[in-house]
Structure formats: C-alpha cells, structure tokens
N, C-alpha and C positions, 0 to 999 in steps of 0.2 A: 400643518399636516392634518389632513383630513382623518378622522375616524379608517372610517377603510383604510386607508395607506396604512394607517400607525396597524391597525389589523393586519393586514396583509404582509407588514414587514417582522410581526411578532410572532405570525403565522410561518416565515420564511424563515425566520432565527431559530423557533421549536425542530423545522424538519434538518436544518444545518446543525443540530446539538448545541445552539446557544453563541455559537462563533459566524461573527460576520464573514458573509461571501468577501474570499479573498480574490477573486475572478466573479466576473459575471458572463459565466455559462449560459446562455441564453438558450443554446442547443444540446442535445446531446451529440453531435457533431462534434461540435465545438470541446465537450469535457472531452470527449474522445482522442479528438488530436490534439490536447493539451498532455493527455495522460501517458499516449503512445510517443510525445517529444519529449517531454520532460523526464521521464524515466530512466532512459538509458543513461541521459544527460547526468543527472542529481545523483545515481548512483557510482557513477563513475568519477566525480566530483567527491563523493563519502573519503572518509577516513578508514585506515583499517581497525580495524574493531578488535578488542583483548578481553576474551573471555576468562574470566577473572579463576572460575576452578579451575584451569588448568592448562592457562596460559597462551592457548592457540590464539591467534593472530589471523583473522579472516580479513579478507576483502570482496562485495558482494557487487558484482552490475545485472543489472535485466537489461537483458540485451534488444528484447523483443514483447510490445503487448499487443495482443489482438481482442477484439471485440464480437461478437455474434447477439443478436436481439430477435429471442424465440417470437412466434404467433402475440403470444400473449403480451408482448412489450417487456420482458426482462430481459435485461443485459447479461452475458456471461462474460467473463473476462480469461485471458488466459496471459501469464507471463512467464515466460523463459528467462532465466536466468543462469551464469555461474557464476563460481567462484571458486576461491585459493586460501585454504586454509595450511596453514603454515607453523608446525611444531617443534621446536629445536631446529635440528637442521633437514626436519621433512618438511616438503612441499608436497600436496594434495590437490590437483586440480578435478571439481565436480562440475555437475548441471543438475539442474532443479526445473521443472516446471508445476504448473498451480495452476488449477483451473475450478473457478466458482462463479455462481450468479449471484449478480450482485443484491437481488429480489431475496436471498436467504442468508444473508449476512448482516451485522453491523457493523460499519465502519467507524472506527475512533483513533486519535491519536494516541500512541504507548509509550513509558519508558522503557527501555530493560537497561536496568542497573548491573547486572551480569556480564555485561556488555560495555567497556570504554573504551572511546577515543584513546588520543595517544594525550589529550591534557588529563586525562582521567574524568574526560565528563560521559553520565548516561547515552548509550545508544538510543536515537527519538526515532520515532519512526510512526507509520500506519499498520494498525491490528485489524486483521476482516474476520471476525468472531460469528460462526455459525449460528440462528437461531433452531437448528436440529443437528441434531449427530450428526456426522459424516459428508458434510453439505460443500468439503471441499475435496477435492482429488488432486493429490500431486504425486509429483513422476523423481525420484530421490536417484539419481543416476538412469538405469532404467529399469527399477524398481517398484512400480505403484504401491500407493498409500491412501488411505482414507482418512480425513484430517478432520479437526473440528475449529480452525483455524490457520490463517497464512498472515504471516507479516512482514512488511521491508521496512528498512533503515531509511530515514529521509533526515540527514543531519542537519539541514538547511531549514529555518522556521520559517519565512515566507516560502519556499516551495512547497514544502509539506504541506500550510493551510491552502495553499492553491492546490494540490492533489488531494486534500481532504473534500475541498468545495467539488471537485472536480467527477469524482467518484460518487459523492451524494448527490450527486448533477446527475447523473446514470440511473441511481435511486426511484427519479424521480418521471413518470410516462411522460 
C-alpha cells in the first residue's frame, strides 16, 4: 500500500466515524437508492419494541424516503413513517414524518436501552443529531414540531452499517 492509498483510506475511515464502508457508495445515486429500499424493508423486518416505563409495545415502518439536493449540493431527506402503539388492550395507530438536511446533522449509530426487543435486548438504531437547534422538522400526526433530533430502529447490524455508510455517503458532495 502506497503512502496515498494508506492516506486516503485513513482519510475515508475519519469522514465514516472510524467504521469501514459497509457498501461502497460510489454515488450518491447509489446511497440513495440503497436508503429509499432498504428502509421500508429493515423496518418492517424490526421487532416490536417494549418501552420499558410503561410498557407500550410499538412497532415502527418508514414507509417512504425521498431525497432533494439544494443549489448548494446538500441533501435533504424526508421519511414517512407509521406506527402502532399498543397499551393493554389499546391499539393507537399514528404517522410521523421527518424532514432534515443531511449538511446539518450527525449521523451515528444509538442504543436506546428504554427500548427492548421481545429477548430483552437494547433497541439499535441510527441518531441524526442536529448541529444547531431546530435543524429538524417533523410532522407527529398532523401536528408540526421543531426537533433537534430524529432517530429510527435498524435491529439488524449489517443493514444499519450499510445505512450508516449510506447516509454519510449523502454527507459527502
């Protein structure tokens, strides 16, 4: 390995947070329609989830991600999602949508231990953490909200890092 390469691949690994491309994204085309297939797919595929204060029983899919890429080359994202939350013998069915640029987020993998499977393991998932206030918008039924954060459940450890790769692939002009 030449100097450069080892450079350029240590250079690749800093802007990926230290975790090898699990996908090679070449495009952003390409994260694109990894992100808008795999999504629906992986969370419909999830577990329902037991929020542990007080017992609810969620089950979450994005049904739908779309993409826009302003003048300036940042990616916005927007995901649709519902779900069914389920308490005693109520069922709650919502929607949710999320809409943030990807230019004003960090993306990283999260637990939330709040959150178990039905073996009682942590909910895994991706966190898009705002680098200013408010830098998310989501829609809580049809309610708007200013958020400084959106996350989903991705139970599955090789899809998550391939949606991890996939979205810092978007990161990146």
């Amino acid at each position: 390995m030449t100097l450069r390469t080892a450079l350029a691949a240590t250079l690749l690994s800093a802007i990926l947070g230290g975790h090898a491309m699990a996908e090679p994204f070449s495009t952003r085309a390409l994260a694109m329609d990894f992100i808008a297939a795999a999504l629906p797919e992986t969370t419909s595929d999830n577990p329902k989830y037991l929020t542990k204060s007080d017992g609810t029983l969620s089950k979450w899919l994005t049904e739908k991600v779309a993409f826009a890429t302003d003048d300036a080359g940042a990616v916005t994202t927007t995901m649709h999602e519902r779900f069914t939350q389920i308490q005693g013998d109520k069922s709650t069915a919502g929607k949710h949508q999320v809409t943030f640029s990807l230019g004003e987020v960090t993306v990283a993998e999260f637990s939330a231990p709040w959150d178990v499977t039905p073996t009682g393991e942590s909910a895994l998932g991706l966190l898009f953490t705002c680098g200013k206030p408010g830098c998310v918008a989501a829609i809580w039924g049809d309610a708007p909200s200013k958020e400084d954060k959106a996350d989903l459940y991705v139970q599955d450890p090789a899809t998550r890092a391939k949606l991890l790769a996939a979205f810092r692939r978007l990161q990146i002009p």
